[in-house]
C-alpha positions in Angstrom: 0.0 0.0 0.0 1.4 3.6 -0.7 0.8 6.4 1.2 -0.3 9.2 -0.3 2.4 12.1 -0.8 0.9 14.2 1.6 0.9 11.8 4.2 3.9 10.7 3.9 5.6 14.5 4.3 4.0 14.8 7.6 5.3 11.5 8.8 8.7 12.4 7.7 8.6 15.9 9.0 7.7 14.6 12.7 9.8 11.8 12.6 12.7 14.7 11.8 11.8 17.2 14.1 11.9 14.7 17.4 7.7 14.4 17.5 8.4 10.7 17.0 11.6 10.1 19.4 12.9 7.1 19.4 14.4 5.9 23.1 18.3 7.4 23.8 18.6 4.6 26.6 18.3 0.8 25.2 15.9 0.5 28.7 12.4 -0.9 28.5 10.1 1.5 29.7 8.1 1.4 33.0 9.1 1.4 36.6 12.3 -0.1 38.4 13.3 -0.9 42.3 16.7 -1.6 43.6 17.8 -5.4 43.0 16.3 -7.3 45.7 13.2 -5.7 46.7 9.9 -6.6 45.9 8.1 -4.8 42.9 4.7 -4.8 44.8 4.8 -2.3 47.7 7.8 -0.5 46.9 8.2 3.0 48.3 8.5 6.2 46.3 11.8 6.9 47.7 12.5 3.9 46.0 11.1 3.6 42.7 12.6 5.0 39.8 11.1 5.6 36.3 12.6 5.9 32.5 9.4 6.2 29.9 11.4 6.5 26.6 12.0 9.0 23.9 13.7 12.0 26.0 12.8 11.0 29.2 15.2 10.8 31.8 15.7 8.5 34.9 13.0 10.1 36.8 12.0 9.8 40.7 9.6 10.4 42.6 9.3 14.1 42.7 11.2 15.2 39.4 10.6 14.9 36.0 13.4 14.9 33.8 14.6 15.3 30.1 17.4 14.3 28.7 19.7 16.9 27.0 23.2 15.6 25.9 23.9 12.0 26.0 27.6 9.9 25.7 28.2 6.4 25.3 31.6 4.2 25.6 30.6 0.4 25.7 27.5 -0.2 27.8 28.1 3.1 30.1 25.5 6.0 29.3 26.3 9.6 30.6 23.2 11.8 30.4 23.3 15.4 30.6 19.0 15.9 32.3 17.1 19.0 33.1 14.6 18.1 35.7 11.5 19.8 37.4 9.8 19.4 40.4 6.2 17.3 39.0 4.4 19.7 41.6 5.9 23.5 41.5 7.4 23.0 37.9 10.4 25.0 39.0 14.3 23.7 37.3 15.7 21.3 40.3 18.8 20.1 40.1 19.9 17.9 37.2 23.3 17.8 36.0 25.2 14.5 34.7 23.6 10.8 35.2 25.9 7.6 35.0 24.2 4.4 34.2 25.8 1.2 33.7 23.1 -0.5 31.4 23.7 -4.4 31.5 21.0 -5.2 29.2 17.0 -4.1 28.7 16.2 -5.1 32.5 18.5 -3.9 34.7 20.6 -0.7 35.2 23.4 0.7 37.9 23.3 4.1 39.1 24.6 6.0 42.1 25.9 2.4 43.3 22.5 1.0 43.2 21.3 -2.2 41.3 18.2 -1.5 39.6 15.6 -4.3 38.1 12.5 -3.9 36.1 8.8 -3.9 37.7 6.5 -3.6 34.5 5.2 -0.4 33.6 2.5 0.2 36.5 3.3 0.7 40.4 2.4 -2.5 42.2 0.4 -1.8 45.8 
């Protein structure tokens, strides 16, 4: 089947202007807890979050986006802008160091991370 011409120009113009991002981290998206806790009832303070495209590692409080990212082998160091999810005001971002050992799992700040699924588990 072929597209008509006008279709096809606005499919290529979002797909060039970042509307349709693909992922920057090779991370499945959802939530993830430090290695060895349970996925049901973890705590906020716990739970971290990476939901594709631009998105940064997120907590509980901040949303971030990712601005500048480097890779050498399976370490990722992301440049994020972050905002508090309630005032909207800048917090602090900065640089990110994740150690990605495949889809699943992640290292950051000295912490193991595993994958929960993509909703929080009560």
């Amino acid at each position: 089947m072929r597209l008509p011409a006008s279709i096809a120009f606005v499919v290529a113009l979002l797909a060039s202007s970042g509307a349709i991002a693909a992922d920057l981290l090779p991370l499945k998206q959802g939530i993830y807890v430090p290695t060895g806790r349970p996925c049901k009832g973890a705590s906020n303070a716990e739970i971290v979050t990476y939901w594709g495209g631009k998105s940064s590692i997120g907590a509980s409080q901040g949303e971030c986006s990712i601005k500048t990212v480097t890779q050498k082998g399976n370490v990722f160091t992301l440049g994020d802008q972050c905002r508090d999810i309630q005032s909207g005001d800048v917090i602090v971002g900065g640089l990110t160091v994740l150690t990605i050992r495949n889809p699943s799992n992640f290292r950051m700040s000295g912490t193991n991370y595993r994958y929960c699924g993509t909703k929080v588990q009560f």
